[in-house]
C-alpha positions in Angstrom: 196.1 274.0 104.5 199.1 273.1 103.2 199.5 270.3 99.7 200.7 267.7 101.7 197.8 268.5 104.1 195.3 268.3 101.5 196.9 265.8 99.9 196.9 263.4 102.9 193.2 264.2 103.5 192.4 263.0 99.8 194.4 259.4 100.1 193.8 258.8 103.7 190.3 257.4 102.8 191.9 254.2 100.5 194.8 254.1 103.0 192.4 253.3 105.8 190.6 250.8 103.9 193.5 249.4 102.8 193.8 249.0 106.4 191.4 247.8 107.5 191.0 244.9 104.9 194.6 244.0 105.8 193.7 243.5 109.3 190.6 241.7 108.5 192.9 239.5 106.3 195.1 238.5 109.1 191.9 238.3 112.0 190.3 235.7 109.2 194.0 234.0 109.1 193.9 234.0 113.4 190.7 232.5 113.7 192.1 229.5 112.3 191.9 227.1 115.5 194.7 224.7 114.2 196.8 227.5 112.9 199.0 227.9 116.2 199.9 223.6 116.5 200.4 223.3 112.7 202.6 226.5 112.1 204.0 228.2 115.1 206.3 230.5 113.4 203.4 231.3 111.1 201.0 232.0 113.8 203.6 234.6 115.7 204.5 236.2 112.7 200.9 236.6 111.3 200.1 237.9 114.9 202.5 240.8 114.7 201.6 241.9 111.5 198.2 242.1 112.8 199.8 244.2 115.5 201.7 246.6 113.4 198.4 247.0 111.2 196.1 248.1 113.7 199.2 250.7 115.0 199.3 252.5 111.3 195.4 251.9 111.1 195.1 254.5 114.9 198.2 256.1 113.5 196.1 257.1 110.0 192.8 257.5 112.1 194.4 260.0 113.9 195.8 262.0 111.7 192.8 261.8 109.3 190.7 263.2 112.3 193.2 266.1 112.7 193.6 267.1 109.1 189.7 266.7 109.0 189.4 269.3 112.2 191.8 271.8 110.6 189.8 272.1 107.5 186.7 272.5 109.8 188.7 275.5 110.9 189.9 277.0 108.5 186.8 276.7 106.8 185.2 278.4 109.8 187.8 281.2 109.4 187.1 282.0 106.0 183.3 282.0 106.1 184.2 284.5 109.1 185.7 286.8 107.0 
């Protein structure tokens, strides 16, 4: 693996928490029944944040789960040898 492979692999972790607290954030800020009549623009804005959040978080799943399989590999490879 390269360094910025094993580099990823050690701060995806806190990235996807990061995440995911974000988006719990902003679910928390949604389930606010009034938010939509007393702040429109609030509302839309907080909604596509939520949006782009849960994007990065598959985004950073996905390559978390890739680096993670390379590793598997390569550590297969060199117990191989």
């Amino acid at each position: 693996m390269s360094f910025d492979e094993r580099r990823a692999l050690e701060t995806l972790p806190a990235q996807l928490a990061a995440l995911e607290t974000q988006i719990a954030k902003l679910n928390a800020a949604l389930a606010d029944p009034d938010l939509y009549a007393r702040d429109p623009g609030r509302f839309g804005a907080t909604t596509r944040a939520l949006g782009v959040a849960q994007d990065e978080l598959a985004a950073a799943e996905e390559q978390w789960l890739t680096l993670e399989m390379l590793r598997e590999e390569i550590g297969d490879v060199e117990r191989k040898s």
